[in-house]
TORKOL-4160 file (C-alpha; in steps of 0.2 Angstrom, whole numbers, padded with zeros to 4 digits, m for minus):
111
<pt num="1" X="m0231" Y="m0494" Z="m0217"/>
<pt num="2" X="m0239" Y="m0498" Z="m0233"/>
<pt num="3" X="m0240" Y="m0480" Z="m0237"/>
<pt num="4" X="m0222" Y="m0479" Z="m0239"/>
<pt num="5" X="m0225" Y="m0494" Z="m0251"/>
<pt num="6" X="m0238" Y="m0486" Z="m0262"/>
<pt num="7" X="m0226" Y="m0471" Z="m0262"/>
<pt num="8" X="m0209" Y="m0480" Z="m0267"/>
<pt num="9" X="m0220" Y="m0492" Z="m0279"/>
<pt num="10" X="m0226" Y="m0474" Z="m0288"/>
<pt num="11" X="m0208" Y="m0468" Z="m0286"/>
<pt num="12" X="m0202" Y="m0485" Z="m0294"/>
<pt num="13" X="m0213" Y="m0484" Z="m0307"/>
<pt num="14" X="m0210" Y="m0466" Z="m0313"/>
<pt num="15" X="m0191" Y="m0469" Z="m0315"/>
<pt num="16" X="m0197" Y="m0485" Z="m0325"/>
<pt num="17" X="m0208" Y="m0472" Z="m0337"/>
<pt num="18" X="m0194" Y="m0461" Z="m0339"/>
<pt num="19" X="m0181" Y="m0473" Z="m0342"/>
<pt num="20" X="m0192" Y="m0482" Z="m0354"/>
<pt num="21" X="m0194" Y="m0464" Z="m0362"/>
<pt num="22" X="m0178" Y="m0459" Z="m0366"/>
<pt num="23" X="m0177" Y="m0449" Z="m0347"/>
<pt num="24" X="m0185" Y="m0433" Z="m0354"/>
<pt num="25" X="m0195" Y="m0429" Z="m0338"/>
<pt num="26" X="m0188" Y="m0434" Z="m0321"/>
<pt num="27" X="m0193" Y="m0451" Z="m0314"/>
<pt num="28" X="m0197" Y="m0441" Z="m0298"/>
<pt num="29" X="m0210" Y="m0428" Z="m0307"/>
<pt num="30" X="m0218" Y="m0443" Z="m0315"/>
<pt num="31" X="m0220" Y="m0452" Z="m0301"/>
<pt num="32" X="m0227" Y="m0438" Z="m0291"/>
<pt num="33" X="m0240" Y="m0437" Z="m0306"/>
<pt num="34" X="m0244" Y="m0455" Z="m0303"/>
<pt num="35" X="m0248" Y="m0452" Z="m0284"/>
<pt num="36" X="m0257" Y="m0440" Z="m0287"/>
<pt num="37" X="m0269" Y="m0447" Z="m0300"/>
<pt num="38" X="m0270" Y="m0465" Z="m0289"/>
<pt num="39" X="m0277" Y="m0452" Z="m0275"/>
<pt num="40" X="m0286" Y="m0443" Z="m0287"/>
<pt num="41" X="m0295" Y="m0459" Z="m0294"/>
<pt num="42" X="m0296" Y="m0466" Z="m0275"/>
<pt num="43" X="m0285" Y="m0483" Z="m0283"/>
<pt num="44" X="m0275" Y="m0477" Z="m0263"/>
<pt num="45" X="m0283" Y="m0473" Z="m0249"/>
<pt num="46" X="m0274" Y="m0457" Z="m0245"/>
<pt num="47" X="m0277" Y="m0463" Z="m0225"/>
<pt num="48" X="m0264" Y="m0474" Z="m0228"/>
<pt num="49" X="m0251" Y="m0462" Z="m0237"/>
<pt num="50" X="m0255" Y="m0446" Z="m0224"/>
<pt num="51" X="m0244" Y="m0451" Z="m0210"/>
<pt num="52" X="m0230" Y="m0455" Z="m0219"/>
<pt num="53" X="m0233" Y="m0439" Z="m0229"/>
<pt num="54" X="m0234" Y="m0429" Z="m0214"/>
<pt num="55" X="m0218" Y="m0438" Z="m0208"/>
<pt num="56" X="m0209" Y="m0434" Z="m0224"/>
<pt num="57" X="m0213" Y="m0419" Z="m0226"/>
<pt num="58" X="m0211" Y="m0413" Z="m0206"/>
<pt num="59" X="m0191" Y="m0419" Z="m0210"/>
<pt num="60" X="m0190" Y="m0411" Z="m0229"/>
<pt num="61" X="m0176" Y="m0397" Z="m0224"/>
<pt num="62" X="m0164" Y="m0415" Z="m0219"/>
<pt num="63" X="m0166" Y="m0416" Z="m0238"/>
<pt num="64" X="m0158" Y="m0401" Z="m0243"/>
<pt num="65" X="m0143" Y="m0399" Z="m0232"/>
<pt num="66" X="m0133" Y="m0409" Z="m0248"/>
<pt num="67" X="m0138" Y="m0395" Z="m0258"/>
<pt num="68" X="m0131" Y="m0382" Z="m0245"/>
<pt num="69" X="m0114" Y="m0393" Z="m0244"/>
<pt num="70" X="m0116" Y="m0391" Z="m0263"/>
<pt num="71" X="m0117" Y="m0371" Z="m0264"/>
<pt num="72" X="m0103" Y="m0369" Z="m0251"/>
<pt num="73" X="m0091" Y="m0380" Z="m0260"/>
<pt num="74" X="m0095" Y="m0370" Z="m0276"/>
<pt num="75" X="m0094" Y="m0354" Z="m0268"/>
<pt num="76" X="m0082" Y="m0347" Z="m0280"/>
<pt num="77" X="m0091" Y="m0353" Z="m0296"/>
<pt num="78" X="m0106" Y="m0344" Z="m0288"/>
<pt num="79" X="m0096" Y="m0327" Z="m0285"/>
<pt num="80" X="m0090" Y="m0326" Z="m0302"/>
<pt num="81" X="m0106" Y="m0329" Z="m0309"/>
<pt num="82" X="m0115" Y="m0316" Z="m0295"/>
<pt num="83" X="m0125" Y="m0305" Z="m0306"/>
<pt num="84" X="m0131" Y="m0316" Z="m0322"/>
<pt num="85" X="m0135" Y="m0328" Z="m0307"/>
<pt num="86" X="m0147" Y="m0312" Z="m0301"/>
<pt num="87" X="m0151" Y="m0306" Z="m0317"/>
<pt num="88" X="m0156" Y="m0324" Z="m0324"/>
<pt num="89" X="m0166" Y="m0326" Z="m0307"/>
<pt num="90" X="m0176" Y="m0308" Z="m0308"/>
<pt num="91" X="m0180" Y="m0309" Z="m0328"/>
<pt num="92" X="m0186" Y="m0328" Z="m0326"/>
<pt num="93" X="m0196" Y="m0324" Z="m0311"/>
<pt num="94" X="m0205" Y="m0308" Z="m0320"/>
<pt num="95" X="m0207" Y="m0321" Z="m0337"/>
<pt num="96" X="m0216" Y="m0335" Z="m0326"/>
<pt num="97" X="m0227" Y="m0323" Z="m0315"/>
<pt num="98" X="m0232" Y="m0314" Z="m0334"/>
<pt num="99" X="m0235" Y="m0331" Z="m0341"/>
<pt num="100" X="m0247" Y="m0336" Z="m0326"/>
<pt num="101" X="m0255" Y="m0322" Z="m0323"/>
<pt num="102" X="m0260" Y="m0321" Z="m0344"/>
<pt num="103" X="m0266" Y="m0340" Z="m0341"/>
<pt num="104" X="m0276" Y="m0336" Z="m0327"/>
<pt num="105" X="m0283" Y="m0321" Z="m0335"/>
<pt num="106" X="m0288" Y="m0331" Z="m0352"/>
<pt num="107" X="m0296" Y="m0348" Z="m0341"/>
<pt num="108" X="m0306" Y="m0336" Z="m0327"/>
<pt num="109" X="m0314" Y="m0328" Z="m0345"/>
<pt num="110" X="m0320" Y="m0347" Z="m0351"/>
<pt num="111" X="m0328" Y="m0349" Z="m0334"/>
């Protein structure tokens, strides 16, 4: 049980960052960043946070069925919107793979 505390006391915390900051990144994301880094540093023992990891993340697709509620509700919206929904979706993809794939290239020549 204490790992769901450390887990809520980062989650806590990075809502605190971003609301002190103006909200610009997500409370969640920077939260996440500071799990990470108190793994990372050993500041929590990651034996304490794996079984509830495991647990939350074993039950994640429970998390999304809102978002499904959502998408069937705005079925219409969705329909009208079909192809720049598709097209917006294919060029982004193509950009971010690109964009990677050119970072990956420019770091594995440094090393």
């Amino acid at each position: 049980m204490l790992g769901v505390l450390y887990i809520l006391l980062c989650w806590l915390a990075g809502n605190a960052i971003s609301y002190l900051t103006g909200g610009y990144i997500s409370g969640n994301i920077i939260g996440m960043v500071l799990l990470f880094a108190a793994l990372e540093f050993r500041i929590i023992d990651a034996d304490k946070v794996r079984p509830v990891a495991k647990m939350l993340l074993g039950t994640m697709a429970l998390f999304f069925v809102p978002y499904g509620v959502g998408l069937m509700v705005s079925y219409e919206t969705i329909m009208k919107n079909f192809w720049a929904i598709i097209i917006a979706s294919v060029v982004s993809t193509v950009l971010i793979m690109l964009v990677v794939g050119w970072v990956y290239q420019k770091t594995a020549r440094k090393r």
